[in-house]
N, C-alpha and C positions, 0 to 999 in steps of 0.2 A: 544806763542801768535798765530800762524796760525795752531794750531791743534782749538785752542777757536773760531778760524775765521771758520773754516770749518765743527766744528760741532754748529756753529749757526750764519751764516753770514747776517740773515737777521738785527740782532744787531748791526753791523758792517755798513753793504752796504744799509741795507734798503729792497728796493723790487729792485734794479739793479740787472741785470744778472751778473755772473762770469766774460764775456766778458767783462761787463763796469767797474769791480772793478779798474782798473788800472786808469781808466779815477778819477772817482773818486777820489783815490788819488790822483792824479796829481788835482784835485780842491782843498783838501785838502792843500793840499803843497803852491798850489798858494795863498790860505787865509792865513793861517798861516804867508808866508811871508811878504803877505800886510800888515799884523796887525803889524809885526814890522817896518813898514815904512810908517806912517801913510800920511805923507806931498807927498808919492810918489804916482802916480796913477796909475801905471801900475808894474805887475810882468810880468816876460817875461819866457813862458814854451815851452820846445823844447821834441818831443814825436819823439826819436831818431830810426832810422831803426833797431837796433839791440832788440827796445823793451823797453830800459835803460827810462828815466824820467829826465830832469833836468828843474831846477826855477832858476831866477836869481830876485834879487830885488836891488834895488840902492836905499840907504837914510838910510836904516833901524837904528835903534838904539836898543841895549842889556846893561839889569844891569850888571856893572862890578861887578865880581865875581873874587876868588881866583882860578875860574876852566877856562880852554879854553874854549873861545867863543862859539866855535864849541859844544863844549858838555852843554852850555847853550842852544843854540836854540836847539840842538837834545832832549832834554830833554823836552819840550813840543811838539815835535813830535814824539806820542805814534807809529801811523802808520809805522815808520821807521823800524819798528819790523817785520814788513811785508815782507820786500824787503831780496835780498841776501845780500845786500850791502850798506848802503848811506856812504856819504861822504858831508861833510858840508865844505865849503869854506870859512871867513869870511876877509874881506880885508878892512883896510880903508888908504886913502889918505896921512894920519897924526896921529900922537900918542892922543891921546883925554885922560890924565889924568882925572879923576872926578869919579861921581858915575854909568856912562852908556859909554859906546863905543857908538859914534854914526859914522854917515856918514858912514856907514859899505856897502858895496858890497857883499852879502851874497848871495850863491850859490850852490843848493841842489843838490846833482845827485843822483837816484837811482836805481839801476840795481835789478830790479821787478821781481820775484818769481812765473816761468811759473808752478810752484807743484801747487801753493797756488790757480791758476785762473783754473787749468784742461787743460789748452791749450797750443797749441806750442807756444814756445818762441818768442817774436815780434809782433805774430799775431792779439792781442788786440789794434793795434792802423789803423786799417782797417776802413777807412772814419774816421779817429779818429780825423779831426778839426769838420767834422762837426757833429760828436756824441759828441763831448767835448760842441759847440755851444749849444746844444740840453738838456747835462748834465746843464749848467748852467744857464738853462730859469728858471731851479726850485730854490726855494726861498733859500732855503737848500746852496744851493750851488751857487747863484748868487754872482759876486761879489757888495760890497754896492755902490751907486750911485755912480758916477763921479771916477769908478777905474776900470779897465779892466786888462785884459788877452791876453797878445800876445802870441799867440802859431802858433806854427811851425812845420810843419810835415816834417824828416828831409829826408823821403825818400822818399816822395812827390812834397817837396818843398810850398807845399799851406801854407800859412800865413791866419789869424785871428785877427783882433781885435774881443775881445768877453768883453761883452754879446755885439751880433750883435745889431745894431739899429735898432728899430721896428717903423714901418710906420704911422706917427702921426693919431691918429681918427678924426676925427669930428662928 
């Protein structure tokens, strides 16, 4: 997968620079997880000092399967293919027999692939809430009305609710 990324990323990232592909994914990630949480409005994304990516979403619900959770939601996130590493979390409160696990606490991490971006390691998250802010003005990648994005820079410490509120017109 990241030989196909690299000899045609514009398929992939669009017209984003290398620098932003991490961001990116990290939009990526955070839809994904809202779509399995629909009642919940917020994923909450943490763009870790060492460069790493984690999402966390509370509510979500997954079709029970004969296979781990885990390798249900990885399984429609192709992008994971990207990373050195993810690791999916899935937790819930209580046993939920039926056709879906729901009330899941589900929790992505991913330790992102400085070959893949051309750059040193961690360095793609430099102003990275507010390139992330910037990433999700675009429709592409906004989240849909009334659900946000809390992100966290963790070497920063600067927090985001995104998409920022834009200044009523008259």
């Amino acid at each position: 997968m990241a030989g196909s990324v690299k000899a045609n990323p514009g398929l992939y990232f669009g017209a984003y620079p290398a620098a932003d592909w991490p961001l990116v994914i990290a939009a990526w990630t955070a839809a994904d997880l809202l779509r399995l949480a629909p009642s919940t409005p917020t994923v909450d994304v943490t763009l870790h000092h060492n460069g790493a990516l984690s999402a966390t979403v509370r509510g979500a619900t997954v079709p029970a399967a004969p296979r781990p959770v885990a390798d249900i939601i990885r399984s429609g996130m192709w992008y994971t293919e990207l990373s050195r590493t993810t690791t999916i979390h899935a937790t819930t409160p209580h046993a939920t027999p039926g056709p879906a696990w729901t009330d899941l606490t589900v929790t992505v991490h991913s330790d992102l692939d400085a070959d893949l971006f051309g750059l040193p390691a961690g360095t793609w998250w430099h102003n990275g809430v507010q390139r992330f802010a910037g990433l999700l003005t675009n429709p592409r990648h906004r989240p849909p009305d009334g659900r946000h994005v809390d992100v966290w820079d963790e070497a920063t410490g600067e927090r985001a609710e995104l998409p920022l509120a834009t200044a009523a017109t008259s």
